[in-house]
N, C-alpha and C positions, 0 to 999 in steps of 0.2 A: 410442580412444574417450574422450570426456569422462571417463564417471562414473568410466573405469580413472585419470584424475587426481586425483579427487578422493579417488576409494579410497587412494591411493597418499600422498598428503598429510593425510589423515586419520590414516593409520597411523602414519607417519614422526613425530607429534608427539603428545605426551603432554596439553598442553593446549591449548583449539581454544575461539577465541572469535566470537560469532557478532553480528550489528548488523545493523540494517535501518535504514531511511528515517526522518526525522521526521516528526510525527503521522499514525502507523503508523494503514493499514487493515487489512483480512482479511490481505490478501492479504501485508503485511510481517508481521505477525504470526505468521501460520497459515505462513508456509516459514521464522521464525525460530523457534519451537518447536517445529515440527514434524522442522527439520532437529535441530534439539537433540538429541528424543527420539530417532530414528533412530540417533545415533550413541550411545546410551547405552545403548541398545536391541542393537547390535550389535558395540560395540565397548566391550568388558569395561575399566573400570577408566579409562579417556578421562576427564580432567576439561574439560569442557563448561561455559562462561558463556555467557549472550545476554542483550547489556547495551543499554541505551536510555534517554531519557529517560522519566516517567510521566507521558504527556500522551495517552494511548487515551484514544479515546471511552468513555463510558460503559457503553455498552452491551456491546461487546465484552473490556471490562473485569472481568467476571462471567465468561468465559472461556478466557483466558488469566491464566498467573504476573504478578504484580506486577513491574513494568518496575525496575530498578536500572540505577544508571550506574556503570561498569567503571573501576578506577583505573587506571592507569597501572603500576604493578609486576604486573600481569596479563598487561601485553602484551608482555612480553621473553618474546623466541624462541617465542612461540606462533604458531598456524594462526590468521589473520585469514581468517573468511568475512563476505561483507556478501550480502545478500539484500535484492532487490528495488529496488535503488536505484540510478537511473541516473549519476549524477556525484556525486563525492565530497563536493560540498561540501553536498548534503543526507543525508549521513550521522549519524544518528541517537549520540551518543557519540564524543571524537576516537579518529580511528582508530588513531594513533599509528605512522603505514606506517613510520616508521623503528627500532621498536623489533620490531616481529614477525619472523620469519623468512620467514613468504611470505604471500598477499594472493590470495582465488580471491574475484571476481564471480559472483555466482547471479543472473543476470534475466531480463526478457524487453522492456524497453525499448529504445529505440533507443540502440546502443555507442557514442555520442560521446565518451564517456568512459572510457578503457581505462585503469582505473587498477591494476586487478589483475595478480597476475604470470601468473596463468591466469585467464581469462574465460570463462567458459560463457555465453551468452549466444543465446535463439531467440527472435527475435521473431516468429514464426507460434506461440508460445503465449500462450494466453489469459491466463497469470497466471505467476508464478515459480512457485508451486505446482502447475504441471501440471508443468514443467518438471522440478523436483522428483521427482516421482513417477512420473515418466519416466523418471530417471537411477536410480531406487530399485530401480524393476521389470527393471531390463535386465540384473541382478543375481541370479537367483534364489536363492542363497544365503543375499541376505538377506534382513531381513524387516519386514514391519509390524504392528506391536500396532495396539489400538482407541484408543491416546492419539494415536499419531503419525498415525493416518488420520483421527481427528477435526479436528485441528489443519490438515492440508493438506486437508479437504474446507470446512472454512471460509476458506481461501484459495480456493478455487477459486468457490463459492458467492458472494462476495462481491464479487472481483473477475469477475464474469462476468453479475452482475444475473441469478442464480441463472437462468444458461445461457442468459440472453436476447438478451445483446450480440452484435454483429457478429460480433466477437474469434473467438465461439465454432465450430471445428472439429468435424471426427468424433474426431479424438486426441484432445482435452479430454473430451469425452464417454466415451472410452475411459478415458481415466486414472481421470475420476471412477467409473467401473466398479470401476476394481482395488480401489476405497478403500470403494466405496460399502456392500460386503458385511460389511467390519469394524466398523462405526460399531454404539452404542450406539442405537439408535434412539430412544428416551424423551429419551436426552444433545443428539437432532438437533432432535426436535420440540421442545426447549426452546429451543436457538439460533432457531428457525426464530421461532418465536412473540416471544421477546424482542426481535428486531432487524425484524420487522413491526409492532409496536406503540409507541408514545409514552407519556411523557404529557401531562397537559392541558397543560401550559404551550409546552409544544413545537408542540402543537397551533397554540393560539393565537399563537405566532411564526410558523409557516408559514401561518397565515392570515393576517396580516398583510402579510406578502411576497406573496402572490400579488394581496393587494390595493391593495396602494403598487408594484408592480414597473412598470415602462416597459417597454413594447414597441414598440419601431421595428423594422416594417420585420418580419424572420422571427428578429430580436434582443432574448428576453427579456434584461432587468439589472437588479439591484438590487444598490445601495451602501448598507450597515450603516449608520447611528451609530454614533457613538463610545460610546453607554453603551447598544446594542440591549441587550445579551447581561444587563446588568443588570435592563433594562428585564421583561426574561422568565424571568428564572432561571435562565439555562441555561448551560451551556461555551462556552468560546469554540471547541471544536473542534465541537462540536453546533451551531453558527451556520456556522462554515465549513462544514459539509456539506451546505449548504441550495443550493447549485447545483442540485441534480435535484429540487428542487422547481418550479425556476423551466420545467423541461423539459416538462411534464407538461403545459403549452398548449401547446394542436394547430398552433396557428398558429407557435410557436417552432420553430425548427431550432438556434439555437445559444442558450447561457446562460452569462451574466458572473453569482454574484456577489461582491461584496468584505465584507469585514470586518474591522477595526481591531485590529491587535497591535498592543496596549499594551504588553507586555511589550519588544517588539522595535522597536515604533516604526515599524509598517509595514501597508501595506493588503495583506493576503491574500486574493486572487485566485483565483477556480477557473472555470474555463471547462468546457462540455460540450459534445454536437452529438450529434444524431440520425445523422447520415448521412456526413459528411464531416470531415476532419483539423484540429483548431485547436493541436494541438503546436506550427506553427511560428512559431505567434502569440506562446504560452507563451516561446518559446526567443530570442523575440529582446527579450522583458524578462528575458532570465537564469531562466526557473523550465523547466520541464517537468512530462513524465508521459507519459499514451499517446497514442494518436492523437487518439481524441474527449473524452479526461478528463484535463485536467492544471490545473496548479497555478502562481503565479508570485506574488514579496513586491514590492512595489511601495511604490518609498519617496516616491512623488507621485503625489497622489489625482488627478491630471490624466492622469496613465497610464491610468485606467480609460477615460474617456470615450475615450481612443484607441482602444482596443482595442475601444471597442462600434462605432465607427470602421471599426474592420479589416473586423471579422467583418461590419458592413451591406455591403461591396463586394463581399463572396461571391455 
């Protein structure tokens, strides 16, 4: 059984470092803290890091620990877990695979990338956090508090368009059961409230977008300026997640849009779809994600028009 791996490597080492994805959602957040607590939770005296850059969204930033980046003398002879992250080179922190002792994958993306020495990996789950609390529960021995099931019901929440998506099975619905009876309930309706609401300014950027967007065809897109994000006040991770705004016309089935890393020198890309698969669009400019929601850095702004390209021949 899996989870008897991860038990088993959990145990075997004294300190166990944890990483997820670059500009982490719910879903890398809520199974990299939530795994955290769990083994602090049940295994007595485990010194536990989960290291990343601080680039969360804001909003989810008000509930989870403040993101650090893990040096390098951490990672001799420790347990490297990565969560949620399909190929290594969107690993959040270097990994440093040559200095750790051994390398477990926690996801539910497609395994192109076997970079672990053990892989867990189901893609018939909705989120690494069901995934998770799958491997948690098969265990009864051990257990979960109200932190660790807060943390993995915000992955699940999140990454599931709070149980809307396709994605969504009767297991996920099951998992989020096992989890759903420990939560803080006052702790949920405050998630719940704070990541449904804006402010003005955000407001007024997503109206914007929906008013400048191009629609060809059943392919909302909009490409940022180089100074949108100034223009409105906002993060450059809060402009990237403006993809599923552009969703939200009846007429669209799929949504491109991009916005300008400055930092990096690159247009980031997010694609989405009502209905049908745009991963393998992501994959052949080098990014990914899931079926209908993934991500790619695109270092010519002329790749975009390709790609609204692609998705019109659907």
């Amino acid at each position: 059984m899996e989870v008897n791996n991860l038990i088993k490597e959990i145990q075997n080492h004294e300190r166990i470092i944890i990483l997820r994805h670059q500009n982490p959602d719910g879903d890398a957040l809520g199974s990299q803290f939530g795994l955290e607590s769990f083994i602090k939770l049940n295994f007595k005296g485990k010194k536990v890091y989960s290291f990343g850059e601080d680039e969360t969204e804001k909003n989810l930033n008000l509930f989870f620990p403040k993101a650090k980046m893990g040096k390098k003398l951490f990672f001799k002879d420790s347990l490297l877990i990565v969560v949620d992250t399909a190929n290594k080179e969107r690993i959040s922190n270097k990994p440093y695979f040559n200095l750790v002792n051994k390398t477990i994958k926690i996801d539910h993306h497609p395994n192109n990338d076997k970079y672990g020495d053990i892989n867990i990996v189901d893609l018939k789950a909705a989120s690494t956090t069901e995934l998770l609390i799958k491997l948690f529960t098969e265990k009864p021995k051990y257990k979960i508090d109200a932190k660790t099931a807060f943390y993995l019901y915000i992955g699940l929440i999140t990454d599931t368009g709070r149980f809307m998506f396709p994605s969504v099975t009767g297991q996920t619905l099951l998992m989020a059961s096992k989890v759903k009876s420990l939560l803080d309930e006052k702790k949920i309706r405050s998630f719940y409230q704070t990541m449904t609401t804006v402010p003005n300014n955000v407001v007024r950027l997503r109206s914007v977008i929906m008013k400048d967007h191009d629609l060809s065809g059943n392919v909302a897109s909009f490409q940022a300026k180089k100074d949108f994000e100034k223009q409105f006040k906002v993060s450059y991770n809060t402009s990237a997640a403006q993809a599923n705004t552009l969703l939200q016309s009846q007429e669209a089935t799929y949504a491109v849009y991009s916005t300008w890393d400055a930092k990096n020198m690159l247009w980031k890309t997010s694609l989405r779809s009502k209905d049908k698969s745009v991963n393998d669009i992501c994959e052949k400019f080098g990014g990914g994600g899931h079926s209908m929601a993934c991500g790619v850095k695109l270092e010519k702004k002329k790749d975009f028009d390709k790609i609204v390209t692609m998705l019109k021949k659907r």
